[in-house]
C-alpha positions in Angstrom: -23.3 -17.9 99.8 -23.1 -14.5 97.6 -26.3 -13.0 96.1 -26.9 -13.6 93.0 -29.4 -11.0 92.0 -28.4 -8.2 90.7 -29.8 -4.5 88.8 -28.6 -4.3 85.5 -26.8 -1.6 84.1 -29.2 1.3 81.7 -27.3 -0.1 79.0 -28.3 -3.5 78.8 -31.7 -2.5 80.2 -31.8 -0.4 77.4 -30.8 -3.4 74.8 -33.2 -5.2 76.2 -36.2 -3.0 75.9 -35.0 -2.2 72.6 -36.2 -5.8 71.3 -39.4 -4.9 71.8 -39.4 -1.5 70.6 -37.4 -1.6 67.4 -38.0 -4.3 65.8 -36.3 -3.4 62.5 -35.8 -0.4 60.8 -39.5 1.0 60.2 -40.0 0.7 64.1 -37.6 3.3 64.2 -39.2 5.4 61.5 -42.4 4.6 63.6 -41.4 6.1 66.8 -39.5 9.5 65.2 -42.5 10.5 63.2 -44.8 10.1 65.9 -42.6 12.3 67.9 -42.4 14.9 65.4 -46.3 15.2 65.3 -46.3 15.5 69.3 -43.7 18.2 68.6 -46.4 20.1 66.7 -44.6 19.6 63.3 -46.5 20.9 59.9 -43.8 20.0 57.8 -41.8 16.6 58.2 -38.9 14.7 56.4 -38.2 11.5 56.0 -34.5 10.2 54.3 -33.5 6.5 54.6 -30.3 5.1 53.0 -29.5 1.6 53.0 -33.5 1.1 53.7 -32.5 2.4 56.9 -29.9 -0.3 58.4 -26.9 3.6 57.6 -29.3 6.1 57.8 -33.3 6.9 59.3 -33.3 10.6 59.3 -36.3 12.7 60.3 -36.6 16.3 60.2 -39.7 18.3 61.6 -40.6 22.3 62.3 -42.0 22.0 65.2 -41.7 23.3 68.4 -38.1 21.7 69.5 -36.4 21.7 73.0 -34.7 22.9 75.6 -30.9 21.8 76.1 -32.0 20.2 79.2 -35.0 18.1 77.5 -32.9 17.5 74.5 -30.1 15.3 77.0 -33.1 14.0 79.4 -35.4 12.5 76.5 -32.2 9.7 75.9 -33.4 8.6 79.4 -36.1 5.2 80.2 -39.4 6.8 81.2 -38.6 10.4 80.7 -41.7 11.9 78.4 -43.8 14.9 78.7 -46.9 13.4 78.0 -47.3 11.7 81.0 -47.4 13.2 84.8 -49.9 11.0 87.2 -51.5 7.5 86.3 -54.7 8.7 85.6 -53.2 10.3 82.6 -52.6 6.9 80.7 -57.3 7.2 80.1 -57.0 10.8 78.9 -53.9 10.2 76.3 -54.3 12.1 72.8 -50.8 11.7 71.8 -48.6 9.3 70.1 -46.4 8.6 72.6 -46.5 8.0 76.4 -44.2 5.5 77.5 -40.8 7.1 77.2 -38.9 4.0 76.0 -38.4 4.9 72.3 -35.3 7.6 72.4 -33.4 5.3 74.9 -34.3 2.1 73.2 -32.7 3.8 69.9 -29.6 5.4 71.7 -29.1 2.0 73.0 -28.6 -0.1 69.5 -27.2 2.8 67.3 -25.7 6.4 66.6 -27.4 9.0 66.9 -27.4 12.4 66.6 -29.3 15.1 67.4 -30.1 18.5 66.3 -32.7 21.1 68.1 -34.0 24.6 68.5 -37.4 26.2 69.6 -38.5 29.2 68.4 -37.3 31.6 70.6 -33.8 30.0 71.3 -30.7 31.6 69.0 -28.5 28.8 69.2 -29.3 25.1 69.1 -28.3 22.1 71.0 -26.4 19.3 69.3 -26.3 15.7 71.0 -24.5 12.4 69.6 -24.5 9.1 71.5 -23.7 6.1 70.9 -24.8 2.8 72.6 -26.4 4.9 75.1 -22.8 6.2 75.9 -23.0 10.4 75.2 -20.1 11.2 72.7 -20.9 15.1 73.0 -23.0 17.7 73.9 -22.7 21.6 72.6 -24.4 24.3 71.3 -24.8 24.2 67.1 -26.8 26.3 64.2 -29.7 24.2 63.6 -33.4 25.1 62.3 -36.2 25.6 64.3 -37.5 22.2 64.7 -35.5 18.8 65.7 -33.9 16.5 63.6 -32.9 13.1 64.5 -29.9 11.0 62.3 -30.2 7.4 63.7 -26.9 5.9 62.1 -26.0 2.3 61.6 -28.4 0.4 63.3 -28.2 -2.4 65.6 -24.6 -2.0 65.1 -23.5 -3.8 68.6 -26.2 -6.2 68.4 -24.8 -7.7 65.1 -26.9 -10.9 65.7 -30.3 -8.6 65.5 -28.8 -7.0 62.5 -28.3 -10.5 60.4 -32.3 -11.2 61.5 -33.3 -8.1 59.1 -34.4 -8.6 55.7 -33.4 -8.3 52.1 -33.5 -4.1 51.8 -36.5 -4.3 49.4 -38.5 -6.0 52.3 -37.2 -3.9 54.8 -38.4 -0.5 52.8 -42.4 -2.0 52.4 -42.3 -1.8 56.0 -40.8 1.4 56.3 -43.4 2.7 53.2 -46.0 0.9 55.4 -45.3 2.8 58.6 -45.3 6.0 56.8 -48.4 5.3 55.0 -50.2 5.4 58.2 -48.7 7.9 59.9 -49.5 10.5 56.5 -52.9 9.2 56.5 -54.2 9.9 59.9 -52.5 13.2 59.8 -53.5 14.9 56.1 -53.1 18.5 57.3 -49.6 17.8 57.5 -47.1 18.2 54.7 -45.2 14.8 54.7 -41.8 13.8 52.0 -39.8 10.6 51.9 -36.5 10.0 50.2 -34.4 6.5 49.7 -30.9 7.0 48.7 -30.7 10.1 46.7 -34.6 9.3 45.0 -37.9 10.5 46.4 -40.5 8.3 47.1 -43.4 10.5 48.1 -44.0 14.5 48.4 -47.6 15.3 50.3 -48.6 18.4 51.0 -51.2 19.4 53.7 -54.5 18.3 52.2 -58.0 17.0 52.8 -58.2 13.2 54.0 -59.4 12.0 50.2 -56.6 13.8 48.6 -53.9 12.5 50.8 -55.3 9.0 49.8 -55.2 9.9 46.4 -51.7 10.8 46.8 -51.0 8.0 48.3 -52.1 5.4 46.3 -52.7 6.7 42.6 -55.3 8.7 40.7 -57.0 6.1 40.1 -58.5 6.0 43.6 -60.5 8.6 43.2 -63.5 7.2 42.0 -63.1 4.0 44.6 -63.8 6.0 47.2 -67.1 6.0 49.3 -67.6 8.6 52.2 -68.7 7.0 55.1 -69.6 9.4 58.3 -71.7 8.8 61.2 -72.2 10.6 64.7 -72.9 8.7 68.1 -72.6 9.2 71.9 -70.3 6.5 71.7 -68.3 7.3 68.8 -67.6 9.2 65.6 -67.2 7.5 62.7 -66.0 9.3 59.4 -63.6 7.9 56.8 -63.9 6.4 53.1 -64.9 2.8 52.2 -63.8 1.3 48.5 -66.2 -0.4 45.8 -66.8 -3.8 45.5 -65.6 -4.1 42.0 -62.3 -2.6 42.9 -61.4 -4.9 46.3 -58.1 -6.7 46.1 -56.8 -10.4 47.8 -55.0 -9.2 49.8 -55.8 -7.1 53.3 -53.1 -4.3 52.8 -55.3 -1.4 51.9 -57.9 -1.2 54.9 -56.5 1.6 57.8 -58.5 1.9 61.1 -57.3 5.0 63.4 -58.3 5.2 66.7 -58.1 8.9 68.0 -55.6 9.6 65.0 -53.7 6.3 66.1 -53.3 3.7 63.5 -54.8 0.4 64.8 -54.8 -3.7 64.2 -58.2 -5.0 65.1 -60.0 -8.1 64.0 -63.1 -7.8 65.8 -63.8 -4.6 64.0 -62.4 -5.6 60.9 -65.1 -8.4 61.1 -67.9 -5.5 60.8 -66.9 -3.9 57.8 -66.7 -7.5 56.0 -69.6 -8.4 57.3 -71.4 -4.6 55.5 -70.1 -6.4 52.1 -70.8 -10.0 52.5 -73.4 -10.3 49.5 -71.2 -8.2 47.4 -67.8 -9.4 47.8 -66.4 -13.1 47.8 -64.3 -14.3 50.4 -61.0 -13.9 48.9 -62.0 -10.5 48.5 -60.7 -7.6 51.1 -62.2 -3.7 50.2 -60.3 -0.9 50.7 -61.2 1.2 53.7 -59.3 4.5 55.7 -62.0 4.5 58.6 -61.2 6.8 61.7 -63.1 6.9 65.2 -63.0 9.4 67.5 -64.1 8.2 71.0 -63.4 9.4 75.2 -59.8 8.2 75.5 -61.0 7.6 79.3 -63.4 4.4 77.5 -60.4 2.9 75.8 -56.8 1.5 76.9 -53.8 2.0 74.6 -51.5 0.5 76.9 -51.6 -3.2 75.9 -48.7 -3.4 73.6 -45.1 -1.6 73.4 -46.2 -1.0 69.5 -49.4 0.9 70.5 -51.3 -0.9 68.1 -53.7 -2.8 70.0 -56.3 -1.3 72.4 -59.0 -2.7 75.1 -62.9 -1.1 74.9 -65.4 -0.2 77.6 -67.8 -1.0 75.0 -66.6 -3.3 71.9 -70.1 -4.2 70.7 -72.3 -0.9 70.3 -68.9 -0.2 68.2 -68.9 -3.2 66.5 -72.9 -2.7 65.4 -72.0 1.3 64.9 -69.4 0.5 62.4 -71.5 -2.1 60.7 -74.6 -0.6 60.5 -72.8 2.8 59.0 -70.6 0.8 56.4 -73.7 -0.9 54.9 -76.0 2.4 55.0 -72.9 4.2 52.9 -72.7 1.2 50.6 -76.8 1.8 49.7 -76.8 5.0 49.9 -74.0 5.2 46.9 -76.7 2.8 44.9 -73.7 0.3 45.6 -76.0 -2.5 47.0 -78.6 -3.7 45.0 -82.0 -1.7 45.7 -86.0 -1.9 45.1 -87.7 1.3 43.6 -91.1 1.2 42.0 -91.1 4.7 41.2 -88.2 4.8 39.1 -88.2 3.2 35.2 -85.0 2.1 34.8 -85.6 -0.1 31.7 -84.5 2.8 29.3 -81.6 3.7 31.6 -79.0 1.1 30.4 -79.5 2.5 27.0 -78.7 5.7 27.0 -75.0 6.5 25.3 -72.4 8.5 27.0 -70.4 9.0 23.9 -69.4 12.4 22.4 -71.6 13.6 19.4 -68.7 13.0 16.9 -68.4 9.0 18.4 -72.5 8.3 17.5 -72.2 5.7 14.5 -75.6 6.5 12.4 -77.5 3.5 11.2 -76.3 1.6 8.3 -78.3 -1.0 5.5 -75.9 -3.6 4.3 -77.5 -5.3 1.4 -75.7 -8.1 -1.7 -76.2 -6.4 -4.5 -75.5 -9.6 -6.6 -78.7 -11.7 -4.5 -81.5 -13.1 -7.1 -84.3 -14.3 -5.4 -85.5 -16.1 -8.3 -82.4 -18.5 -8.1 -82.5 -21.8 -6.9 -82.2 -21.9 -3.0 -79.7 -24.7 -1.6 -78.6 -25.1 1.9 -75.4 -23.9 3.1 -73.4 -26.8 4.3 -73.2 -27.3 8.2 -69.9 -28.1 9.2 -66.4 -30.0 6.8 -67.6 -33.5 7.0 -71.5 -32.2 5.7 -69.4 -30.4 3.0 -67.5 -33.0 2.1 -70.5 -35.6 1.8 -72.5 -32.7 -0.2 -69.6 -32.8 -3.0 -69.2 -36.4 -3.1 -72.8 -37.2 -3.1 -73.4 -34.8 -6.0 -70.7 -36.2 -7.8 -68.8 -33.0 -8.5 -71.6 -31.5 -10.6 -72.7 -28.5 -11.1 -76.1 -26.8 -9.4 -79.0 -28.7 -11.0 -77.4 -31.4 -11.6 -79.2 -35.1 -10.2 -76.8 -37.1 -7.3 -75.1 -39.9 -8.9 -76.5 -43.1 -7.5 -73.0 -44.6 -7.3 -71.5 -42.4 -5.1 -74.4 -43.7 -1.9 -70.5 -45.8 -0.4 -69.2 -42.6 0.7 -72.3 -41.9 3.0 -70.4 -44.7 5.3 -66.8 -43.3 5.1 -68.0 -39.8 5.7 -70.3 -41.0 8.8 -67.4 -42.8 10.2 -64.8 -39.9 9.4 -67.1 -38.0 11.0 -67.3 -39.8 14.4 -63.5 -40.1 14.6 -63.6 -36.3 13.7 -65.9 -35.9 17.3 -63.8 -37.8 19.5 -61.6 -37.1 22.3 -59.7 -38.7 24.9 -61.2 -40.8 27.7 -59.6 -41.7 31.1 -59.7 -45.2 31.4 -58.8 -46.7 34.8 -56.1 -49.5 35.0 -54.5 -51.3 38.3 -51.3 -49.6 38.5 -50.5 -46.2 36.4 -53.8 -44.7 37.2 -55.5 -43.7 34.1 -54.6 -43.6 30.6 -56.1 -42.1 27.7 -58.1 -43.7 25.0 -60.7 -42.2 22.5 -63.8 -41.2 23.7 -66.1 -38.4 23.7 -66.3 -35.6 26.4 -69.0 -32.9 27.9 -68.6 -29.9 28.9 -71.3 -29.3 32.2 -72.1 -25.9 33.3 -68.9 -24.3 31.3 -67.0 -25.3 34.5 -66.4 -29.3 34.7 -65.1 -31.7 32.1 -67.4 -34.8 32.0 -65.6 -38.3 30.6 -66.1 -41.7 30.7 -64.9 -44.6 32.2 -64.7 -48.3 32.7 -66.3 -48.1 36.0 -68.4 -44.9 35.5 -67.7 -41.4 34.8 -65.0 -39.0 35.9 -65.5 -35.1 36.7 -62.5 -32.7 36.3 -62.8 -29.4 37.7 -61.5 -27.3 34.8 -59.9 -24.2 36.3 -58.5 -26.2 39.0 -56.8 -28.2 36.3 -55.5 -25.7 34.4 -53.9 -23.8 37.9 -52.4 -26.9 38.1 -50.5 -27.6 34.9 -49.6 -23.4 34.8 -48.0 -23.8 38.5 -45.8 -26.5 38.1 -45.2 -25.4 34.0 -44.1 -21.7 35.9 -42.3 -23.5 38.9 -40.2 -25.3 35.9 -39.2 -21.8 34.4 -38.5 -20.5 38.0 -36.0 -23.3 38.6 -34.2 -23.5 35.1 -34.4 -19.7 34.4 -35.8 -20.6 31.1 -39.2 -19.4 30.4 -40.1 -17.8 27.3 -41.0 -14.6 26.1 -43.7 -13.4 23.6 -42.8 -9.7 22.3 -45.7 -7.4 22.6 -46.5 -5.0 19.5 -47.2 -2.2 22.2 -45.5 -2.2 25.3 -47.6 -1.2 28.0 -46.9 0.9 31.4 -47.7 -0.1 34.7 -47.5 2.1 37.4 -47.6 0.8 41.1 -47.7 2.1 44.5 -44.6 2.9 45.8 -45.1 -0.5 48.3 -45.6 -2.6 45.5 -42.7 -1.3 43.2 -40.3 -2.2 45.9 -41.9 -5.4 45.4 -41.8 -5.9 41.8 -38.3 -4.5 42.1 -37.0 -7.1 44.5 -38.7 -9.8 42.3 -37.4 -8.7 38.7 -35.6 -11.1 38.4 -37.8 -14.2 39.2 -40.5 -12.5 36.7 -38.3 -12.1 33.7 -37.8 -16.2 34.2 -41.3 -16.6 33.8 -41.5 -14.9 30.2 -42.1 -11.7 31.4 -39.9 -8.9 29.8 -39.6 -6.2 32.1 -38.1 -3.2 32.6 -37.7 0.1 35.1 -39.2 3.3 33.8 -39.0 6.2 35.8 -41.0 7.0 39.3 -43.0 3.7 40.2 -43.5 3.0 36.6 -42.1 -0.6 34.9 -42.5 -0.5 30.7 -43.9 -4.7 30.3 -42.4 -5.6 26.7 -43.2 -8.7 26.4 -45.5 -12.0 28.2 -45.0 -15.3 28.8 -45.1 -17.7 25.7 -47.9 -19.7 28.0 -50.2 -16.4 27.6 -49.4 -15.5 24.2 -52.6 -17.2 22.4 -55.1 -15.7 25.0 -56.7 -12.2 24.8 -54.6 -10.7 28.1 -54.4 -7.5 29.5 -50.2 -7.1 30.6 -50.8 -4.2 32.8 -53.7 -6.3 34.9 -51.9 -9.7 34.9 -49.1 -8.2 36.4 -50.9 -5.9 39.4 -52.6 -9.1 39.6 -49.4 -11.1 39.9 -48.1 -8.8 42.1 -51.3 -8.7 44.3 -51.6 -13.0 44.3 -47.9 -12.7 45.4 -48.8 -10.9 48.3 -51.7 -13.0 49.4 -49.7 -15.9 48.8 -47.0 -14.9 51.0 -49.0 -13.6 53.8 -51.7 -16.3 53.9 -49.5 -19.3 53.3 -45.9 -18.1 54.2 -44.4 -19.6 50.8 -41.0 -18.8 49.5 -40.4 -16.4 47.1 -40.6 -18.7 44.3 -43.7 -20.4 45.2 -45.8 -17.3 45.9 -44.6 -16.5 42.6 -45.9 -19.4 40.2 -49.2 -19.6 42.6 -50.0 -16.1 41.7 -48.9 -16.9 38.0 -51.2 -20.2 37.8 -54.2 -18.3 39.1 -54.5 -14.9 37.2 -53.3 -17.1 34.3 -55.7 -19.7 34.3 -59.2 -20.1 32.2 -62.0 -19.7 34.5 -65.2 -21.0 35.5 -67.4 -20.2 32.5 -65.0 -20.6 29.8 -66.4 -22.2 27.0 -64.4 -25.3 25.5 -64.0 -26.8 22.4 -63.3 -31.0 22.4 -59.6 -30.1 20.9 -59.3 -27.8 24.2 -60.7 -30.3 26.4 -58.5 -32.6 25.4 -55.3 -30.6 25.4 -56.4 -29.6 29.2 -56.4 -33.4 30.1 -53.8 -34.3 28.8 -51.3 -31.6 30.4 -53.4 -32.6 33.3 -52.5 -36.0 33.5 -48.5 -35.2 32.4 -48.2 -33.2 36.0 -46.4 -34.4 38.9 -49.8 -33.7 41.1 -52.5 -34.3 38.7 -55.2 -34.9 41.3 -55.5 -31.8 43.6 -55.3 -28.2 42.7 -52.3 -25.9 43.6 -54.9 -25.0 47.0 -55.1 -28.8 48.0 -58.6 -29.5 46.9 -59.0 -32.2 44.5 -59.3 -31.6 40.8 -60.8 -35.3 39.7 -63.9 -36.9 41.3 -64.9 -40.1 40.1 -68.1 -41.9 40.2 -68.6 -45.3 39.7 -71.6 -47.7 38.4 -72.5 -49.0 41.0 -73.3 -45.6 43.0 -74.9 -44.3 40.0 -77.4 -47.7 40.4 -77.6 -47.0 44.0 -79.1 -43.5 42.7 -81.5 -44.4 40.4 -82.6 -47.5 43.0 -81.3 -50.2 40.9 
């Protein structure tokens, strides 16, 4: 019998490691930037065509290579960061493993371009498949740049796994998010076909968010620093008021290397548990700088995962530093007996010109010697005021005859006051019929029934008639649009414009009009016909919408469409603590009870609890 085992050639080895290395496109993007920080780059470029599946092209200054170094780094396991194994517990750089370069040259074209400083020529490289096309001297900068062309071109099966190029580019935006933030001193700029995304020059850690994220970030920010044996802890921390549902804004960096860690992630919730709810994520850019002999960054081919000698003093560092920045910025609540701060709230921060003096508004035409009558309370009082007076003038007597219409106005009156009830019957459920209902708390609609009473949690009810109302428009493309008199701006993060972009079209079937308007801006023209008799801000419903798609997505893996109308339904919805009127109640239970799903809520919790008589005896010991 033959043998069967056999070494496989460095390409398919190659191929093979390259499904764990590049993943898609931004794992590319990933692995050249950190390269060109090892190199000692100030100055790096980032272009992407086709969000990357043509063209990832990265172009640094830094200190480039030798024509030797420039063919050997194609090779498995050839890096100059790593010489013995004791080196893996003393590793500052971004890279280690030497897999990247020959996972790339194994699943695309590339070319290569580099010089170092004292070199007068430059050494050009293109491969292909891991196959070299050519190698020869070429004009090129000091500095290295890297053209990764067409990838996963032989592995087409690999290729039809990537995503819709508006997905693809987030996680490209993400990966260069991180890498700019944990390195501010260096000047980073990012390009997608022909436009530029981002331009960030060297800068302190809270500009380089700034630039990031929007201007607006400025005042989030909260500096957190702290200095141990164990560790050093410095970063920024966000306010409560401005934390978002979704987890996409909170960056730990471990020794400058970006990091996924729930454990610690925990600690910083925990610091604003009795200020946030739990929907709630804050913003935080949080770096530690700890003995890279008490930590392992070897556990994952992405490098974003790493073992600790000492996970707990960390854990309570974190925590404990987190929550003394959030007091120390008056953010928590605190207790000062020195301090009068009754008078506080009333001082006004307006400018001179905007202080409105004092003003006496008076009726010139009031006589207090006239004859003082009652305004009337409400239509049906009103009405029973004029009939019972006959039509007469003031001073006049009531007319005796008129004491019939005391009935009809009473019983006008009670119709006036009534609403719908849910009575219960065998088969459909419930049906309406005239009864009155209660509002409890501003949060749950109180009604009667044959065999008790019947809660309805109000804002769960009206998620639940906006979600399937918006899933309707989604489907038939039909949804209407209210015109604004103003059109308002709304300008996102690059991330989220990508976003927005790729989901245009679903929004305008919801009512939305939209449109593009310049760099990460959209002009909103005009909201959904739903919205149009409630006092709405366009520019937060839609970074709302945009921010419940997201959560939607990532918590409950939804499609497109469904992420969509959840989002809608709940930044569109009245909430707990809305005041309403009986015609309002009775609109909402109506709608209610015309849904598909009238009994649980778009989360599946239920919306109606019911409570019969003979519980309520059971209650009062009857």
């Amino acid at each position: 019998m033959s043998d069967i085992i056999q070494l496989l050639p460095n390409s398919v080895a190659n191929q093979i490691a390259a499904g764990e290395v590049v993943q898609r496109p931004a794992s590319a993007v990933k692995e050249l930037l950190e390269n060109a920080i090892d190199a000692g780059a100030n100055k790096i470029q980032l272009i992407i065509k086709d969000a990357g599946k043509a063209l990832i092209q990265v172009i640094d200054n830094g200190c480039g290579m030798t024509v030797a170094d420039a063919k050997m780094c194609f090779e498995r396991h050839a890096t100059s960061k790593v010489r013995k194994a004791e080196d893996l517990f003393a590793i500052r750089t971004m890279g280690f493993r030497g897999e990247a370069m020959a996972s790339i040259a194994a699943i695309a074209q590339v070319e290569m371009k580099t010089r170092r400083h004292e070199d007068e020529v430059g050494t050009l490289i293109v491969i292909e498949g891991s196959s070299f096309i050519r190698q020869e001297p070429a004009a090129a900068a000091v500095g290295t740049s890297i053209s990764i062309k067409n990838l996963f071109f032989n592995t087409p099966a690999r290729r039809n796994f990537l995503k819709s190029n508006p997905a693809e580019m987030r996680h490209i935006i993400d990966e260069f998010q991180r890498i700019a933030l944990a390195y501010p001193g260096i000047a980073f700029s990012l390009h997608h076909d022909g436009s530029e995304i981002y331009r960030l020059p060297a800068s302190a850690l809270k500009q380089r968010i700034v630039h990031l994220f929007g201007n607006n970030y400025n005042e989030r920010l909260i500096p957190v620093e702290e200095e141990t044996s164990i560790i050093n802890l410095k970063g920024f921390i966000g306010k409560p008021e401005f934390a978002k549902r979704t987890r996409g804004e909170q960056f730990f960096f471990v020794n400058n290397r970006f990091i996924k860690d729930a454990y610690l992630n925990h600690a910083v919730n925990r610091a604003y548990e009795e200020l946030l709810s739990d929907e709630n994520f804050p913003l935080y850019v949080l770096f530690i700088e700890i003995d890279p002999a008490n930590i392992d960054v070897n556990v994952h081919p992405t490098k974003t995962e790493i073992k600790y000698l000492d996970e707990k003093s960390i854990y309570a560092i974190l925590h404990s530093a987190v929550k003394r920045s959030l007091g120390r910025f008056n953010i928590s609540p605190t207790i000062d007996f020195d301090q009068e701060t009754g008078f506080s709230n009333m001082i006004s921060h307006k400018a001179p010109e905007e202080i409105v003096p004092p003003s006496i508004s008076f009726n010139p035409d009031f006589n207090p010697f006239a004859e003082e009558r009652p305004a009337p309370r409400d239509h049906a009082y009103a009405s029973f005021t004029k009939s019972y007076s006959g039509g007469q003038g003031a001073g006049m007597s009531p007319s005796a005859k008129n004491w019939g219409t005391l009935y009809e106005i009473a019983r006008h009156n009670t119709a006036e006051q009534s609403s719908l009830e849910l009575a219960e019957t065998s088969d459909e459920g419930y049906v309406p019929v005239q009864k009155q209902l209660m509002q409890l708390h501003n949060r749950y609609i109180i009604s009667q029934i044959k065999s008790g009473l019947m809660l309805i949690d109000q804002q769960a009810a009206h998620e639940r008639i906006l979600y399937e109302r918006f899933l309707l428009h989604l489907e038939d493309r039909k949804g209407a649009s209210q015109q604004s008199l103003f059109p308002q701006t709304v300008t996102l993060s690059p991330n989220d414009y990508e976003l927005a972009k790729s989901l245009l079209d679903d929004i305008k079937s919801l009512g939305f009009e939209v449109r593009e308007f310049g760099k990460n801006t959209l002009v909103i023209e005009g909201i959904p016909v739903d919205l149009g008799s409630t006092n709405v801000n366009e520019t937060q419903l839609f970074e709302h919408l945009i921010e419940g798609f997201k959560n939607s997505q990532q918590e409950l893996k939804l499609d497109k469409r469904d992420a969509l109308a959840r989002s809608m339904a709940r930044n569109s919805a009245i909430k707990s603590g809305t005041v309403l009127g009986q015609t309002e109640m009775n609109t909402l239970i109506e709608q209610l009870f015309a849904c598909k799903t009238p009994n649980f809520s778009i989360s599946g919790k239920p919306v109606i609890q019911t409570m019969g008589l003979a519980e309520l005896d059971k209650k009062f010991d009857k």
